[in-house]
Backbone bond lengths (Angstrom), bond angles and torsions (degrees), N, CA, C in turn:
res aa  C-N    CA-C-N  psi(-1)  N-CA   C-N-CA  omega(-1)  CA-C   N-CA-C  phi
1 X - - - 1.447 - - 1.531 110.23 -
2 X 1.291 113.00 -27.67 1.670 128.65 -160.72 1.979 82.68 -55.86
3 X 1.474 75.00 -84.15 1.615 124.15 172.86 2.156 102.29 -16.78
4 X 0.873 121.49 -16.22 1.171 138.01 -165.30 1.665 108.21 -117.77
5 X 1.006 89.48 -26.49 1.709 79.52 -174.04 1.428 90.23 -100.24
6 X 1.255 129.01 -30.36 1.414 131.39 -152.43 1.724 85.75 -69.82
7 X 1.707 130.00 -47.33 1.108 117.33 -143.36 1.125 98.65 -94.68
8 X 1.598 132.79 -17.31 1.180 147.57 177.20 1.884 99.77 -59.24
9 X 1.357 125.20 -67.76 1.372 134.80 149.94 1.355 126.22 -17.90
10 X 1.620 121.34 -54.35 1.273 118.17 166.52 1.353 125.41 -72.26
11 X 1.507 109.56 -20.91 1.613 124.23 -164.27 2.064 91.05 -83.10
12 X 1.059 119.45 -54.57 1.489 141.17 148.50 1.631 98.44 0.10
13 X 1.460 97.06 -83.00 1.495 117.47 -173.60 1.061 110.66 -46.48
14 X 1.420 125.92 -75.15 1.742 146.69 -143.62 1.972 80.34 -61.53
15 X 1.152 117.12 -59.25 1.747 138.66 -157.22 2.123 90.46 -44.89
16 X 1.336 82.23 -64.58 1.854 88.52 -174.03 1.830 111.70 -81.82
17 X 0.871 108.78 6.47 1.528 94.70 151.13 1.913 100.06 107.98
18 X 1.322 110.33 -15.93 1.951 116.73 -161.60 1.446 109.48 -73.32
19 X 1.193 93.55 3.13 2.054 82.09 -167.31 1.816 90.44 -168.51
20 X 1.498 102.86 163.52 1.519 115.12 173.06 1.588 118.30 -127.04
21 X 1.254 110.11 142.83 1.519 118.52 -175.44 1.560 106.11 -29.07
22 X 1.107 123.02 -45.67 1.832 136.91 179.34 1.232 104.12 -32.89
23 X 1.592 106.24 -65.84 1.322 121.06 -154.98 1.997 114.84 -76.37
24 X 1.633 92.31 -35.79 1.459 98.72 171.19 1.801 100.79 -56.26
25 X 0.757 130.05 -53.80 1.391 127.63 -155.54 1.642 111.27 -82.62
26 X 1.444 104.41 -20.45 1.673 111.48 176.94 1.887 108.75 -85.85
27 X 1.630 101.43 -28.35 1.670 106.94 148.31 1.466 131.70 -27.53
28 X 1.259 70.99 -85.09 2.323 103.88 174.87 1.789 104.68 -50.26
29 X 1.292 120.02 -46.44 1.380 96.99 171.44 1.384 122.08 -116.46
30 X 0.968 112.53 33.53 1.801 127.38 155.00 1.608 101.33 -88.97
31 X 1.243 121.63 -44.62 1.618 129.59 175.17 1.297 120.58 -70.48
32 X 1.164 119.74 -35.51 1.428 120.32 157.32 1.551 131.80 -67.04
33 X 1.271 103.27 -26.00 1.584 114.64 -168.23 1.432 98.79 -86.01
34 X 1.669 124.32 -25.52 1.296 114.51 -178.16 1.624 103.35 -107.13
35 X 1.114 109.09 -1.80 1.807 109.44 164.33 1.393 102.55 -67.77
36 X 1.914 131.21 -57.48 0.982 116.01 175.87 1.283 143.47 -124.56
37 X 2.161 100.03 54.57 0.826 138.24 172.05 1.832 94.62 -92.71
38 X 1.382 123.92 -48.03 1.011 120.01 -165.67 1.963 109.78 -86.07
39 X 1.530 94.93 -15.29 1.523 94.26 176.32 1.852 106.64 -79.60
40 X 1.022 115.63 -37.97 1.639 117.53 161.17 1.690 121.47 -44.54
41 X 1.521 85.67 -45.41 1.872 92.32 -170.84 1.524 103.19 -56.04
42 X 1.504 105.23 -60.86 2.019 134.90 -162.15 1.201 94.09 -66.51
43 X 1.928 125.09 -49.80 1.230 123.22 -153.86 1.576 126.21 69.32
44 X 0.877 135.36 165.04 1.561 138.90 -141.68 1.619 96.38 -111.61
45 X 1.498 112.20 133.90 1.659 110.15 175.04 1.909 101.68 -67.79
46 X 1.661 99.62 151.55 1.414 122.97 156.19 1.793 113.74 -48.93
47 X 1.141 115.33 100.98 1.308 111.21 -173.28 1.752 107.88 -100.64
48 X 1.129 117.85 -1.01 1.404 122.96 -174.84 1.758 90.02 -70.86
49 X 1.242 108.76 152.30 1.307 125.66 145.86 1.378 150.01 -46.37
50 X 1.021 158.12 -161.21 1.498 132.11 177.53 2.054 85.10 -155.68
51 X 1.471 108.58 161.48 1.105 100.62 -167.25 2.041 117.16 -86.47
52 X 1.513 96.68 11.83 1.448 121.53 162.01 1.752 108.37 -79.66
53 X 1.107 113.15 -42.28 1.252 114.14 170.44 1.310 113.00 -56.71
54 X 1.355 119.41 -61.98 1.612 131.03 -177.99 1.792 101.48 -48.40
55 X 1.399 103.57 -51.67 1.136 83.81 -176.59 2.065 139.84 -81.09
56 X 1.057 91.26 -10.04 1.513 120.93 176.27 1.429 93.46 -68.93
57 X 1.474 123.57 -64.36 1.646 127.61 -160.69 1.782 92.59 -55.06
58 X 1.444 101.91 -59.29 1.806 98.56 -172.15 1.506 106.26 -52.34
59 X 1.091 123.75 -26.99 1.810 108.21 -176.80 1.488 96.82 -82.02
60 X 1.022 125.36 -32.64 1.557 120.51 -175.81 1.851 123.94 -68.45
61 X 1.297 106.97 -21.17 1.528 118.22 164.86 1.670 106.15 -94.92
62 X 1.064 125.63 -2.25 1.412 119.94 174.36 1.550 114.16 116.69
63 X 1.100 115.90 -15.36 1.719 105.14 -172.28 1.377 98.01 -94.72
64 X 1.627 101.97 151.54 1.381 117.47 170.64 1.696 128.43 -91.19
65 X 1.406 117.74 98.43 1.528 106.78 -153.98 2.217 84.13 -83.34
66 X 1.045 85.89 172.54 1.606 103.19 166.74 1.662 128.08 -129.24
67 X 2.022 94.13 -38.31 1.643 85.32 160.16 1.645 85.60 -166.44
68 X 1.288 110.16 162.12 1.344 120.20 -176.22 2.078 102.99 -136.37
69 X 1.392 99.32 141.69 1.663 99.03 -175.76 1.443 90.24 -149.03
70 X 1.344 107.50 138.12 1.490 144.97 -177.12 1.692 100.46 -44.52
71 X 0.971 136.08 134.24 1.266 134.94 145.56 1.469 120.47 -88.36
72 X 1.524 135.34 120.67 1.282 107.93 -178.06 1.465 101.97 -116.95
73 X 1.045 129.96 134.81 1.390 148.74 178.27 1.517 122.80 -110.10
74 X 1.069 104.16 133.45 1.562 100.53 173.20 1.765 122.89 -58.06
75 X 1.538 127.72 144.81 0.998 99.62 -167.63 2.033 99.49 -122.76
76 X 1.180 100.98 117.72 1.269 117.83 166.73 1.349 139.58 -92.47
77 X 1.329 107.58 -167.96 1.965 88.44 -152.39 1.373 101.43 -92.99
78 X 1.265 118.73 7.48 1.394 102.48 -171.11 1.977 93.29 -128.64
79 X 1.519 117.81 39.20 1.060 126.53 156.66 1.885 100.06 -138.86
80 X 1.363 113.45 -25.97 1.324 95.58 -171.16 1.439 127.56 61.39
81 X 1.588 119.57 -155.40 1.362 123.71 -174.48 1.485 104.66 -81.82
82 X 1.272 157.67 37.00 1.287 128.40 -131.08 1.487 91.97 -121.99
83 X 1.470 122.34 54.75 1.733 150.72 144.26 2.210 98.18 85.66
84 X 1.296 99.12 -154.83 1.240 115.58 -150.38 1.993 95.81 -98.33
85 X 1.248 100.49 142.42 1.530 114.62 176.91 1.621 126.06 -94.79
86 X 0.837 131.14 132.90 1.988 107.40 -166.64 1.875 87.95 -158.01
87 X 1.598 96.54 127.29 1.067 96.32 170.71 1.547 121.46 -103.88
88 X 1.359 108.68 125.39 1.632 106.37 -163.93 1.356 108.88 -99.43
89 X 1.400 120.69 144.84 1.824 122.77 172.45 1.467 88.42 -104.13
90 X 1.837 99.20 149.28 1.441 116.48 -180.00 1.996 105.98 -97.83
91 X 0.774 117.59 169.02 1.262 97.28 159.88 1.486 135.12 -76.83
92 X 1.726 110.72 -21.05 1.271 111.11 139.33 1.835 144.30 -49.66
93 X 0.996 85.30 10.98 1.823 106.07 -159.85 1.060 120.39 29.73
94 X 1.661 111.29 68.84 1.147 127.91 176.91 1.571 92.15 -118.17
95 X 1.475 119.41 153.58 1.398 129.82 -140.21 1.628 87.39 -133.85
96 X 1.425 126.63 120.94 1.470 134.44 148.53 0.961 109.20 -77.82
97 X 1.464 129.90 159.53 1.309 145.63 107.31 1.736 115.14 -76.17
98 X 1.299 111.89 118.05 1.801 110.39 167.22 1.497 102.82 -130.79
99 X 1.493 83.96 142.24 1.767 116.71 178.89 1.635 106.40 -108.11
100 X 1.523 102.66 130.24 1.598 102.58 167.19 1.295 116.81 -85.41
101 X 1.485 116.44 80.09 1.431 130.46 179.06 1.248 99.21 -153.32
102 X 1.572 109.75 169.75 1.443 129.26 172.78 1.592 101.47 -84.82
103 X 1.215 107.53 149.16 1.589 119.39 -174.99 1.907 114.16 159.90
104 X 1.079 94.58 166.82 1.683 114.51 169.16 1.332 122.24 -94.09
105 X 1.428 114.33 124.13 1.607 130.07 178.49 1.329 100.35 -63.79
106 X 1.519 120.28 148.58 1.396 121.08 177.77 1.720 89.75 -175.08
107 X 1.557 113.64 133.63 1.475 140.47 171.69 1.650 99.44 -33.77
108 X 1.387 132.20 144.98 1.402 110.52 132.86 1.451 115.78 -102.37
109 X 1.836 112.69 -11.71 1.457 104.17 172.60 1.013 92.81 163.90
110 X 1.366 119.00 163.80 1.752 130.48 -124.00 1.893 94.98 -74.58
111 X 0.835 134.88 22.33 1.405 139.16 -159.03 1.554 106.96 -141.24
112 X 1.300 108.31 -73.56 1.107 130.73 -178.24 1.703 131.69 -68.49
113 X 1.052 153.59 65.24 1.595 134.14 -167.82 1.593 98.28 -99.13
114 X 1.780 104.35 164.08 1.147 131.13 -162.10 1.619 99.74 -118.29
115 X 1.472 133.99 101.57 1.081 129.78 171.95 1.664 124.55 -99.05
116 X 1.261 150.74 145.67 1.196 162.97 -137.62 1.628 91.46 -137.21
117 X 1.217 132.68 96.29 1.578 123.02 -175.14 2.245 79.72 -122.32
């Protein structure tokens, strides 16, 4: 929507005579260069979750966690970054594995399931 008004505004301009194609475009990347001039400087927030999160979300779909502990794994090239591992007990003492990634839940066996949170 931003993005829409902005070009609507320049299109505005260029039409009535206030400004030149040059200048629109020496705008746009003077504004960008210090958008991520300043995202370099500040650096980008931690967007991963915390294992309070993990556990809050599981009470909020219905399961009862009891305690959850980090798995740490080595990380190789054919998993990459693809976030943090935590193995959770239910109060049924049924045992997760959860990954901080997008994905599909699926059993690995009558004990055990593999969740994608």
């Amino acid at each position: 929507m931003l993005w829409i008004v902005l070009m609507l505004d320049a299109f505005s301009m260029l039409v009535t005579g206030y400004t030149t194609p040059f200048s629109i475009i020496l705008t746009v990347l003077i504004g960008w260069t210090v958008a991520y001039g300043t995202l370099y400087a500040v650096g980008s927030p931690n967007v991963r979750p915390t294992g309070r999160t993990l556990m809050a979300g599981l009470r909020h779909v219905g399961f009862h966690p009891v305690s959850a502990a980090r798995e740490e794994t080595a990380e190789t090239p054919e998993t990459g970054d693809r976030g943090r591992r935590y193995f959770v007990t239910l109060e049924d003492a049924r045992r997760w594995t959860s990954r901080w990634s997008t994905g599909s839940s699926r059993p690995r066996d009558s004990s055990t399931a593999r969740g994608a949170i």
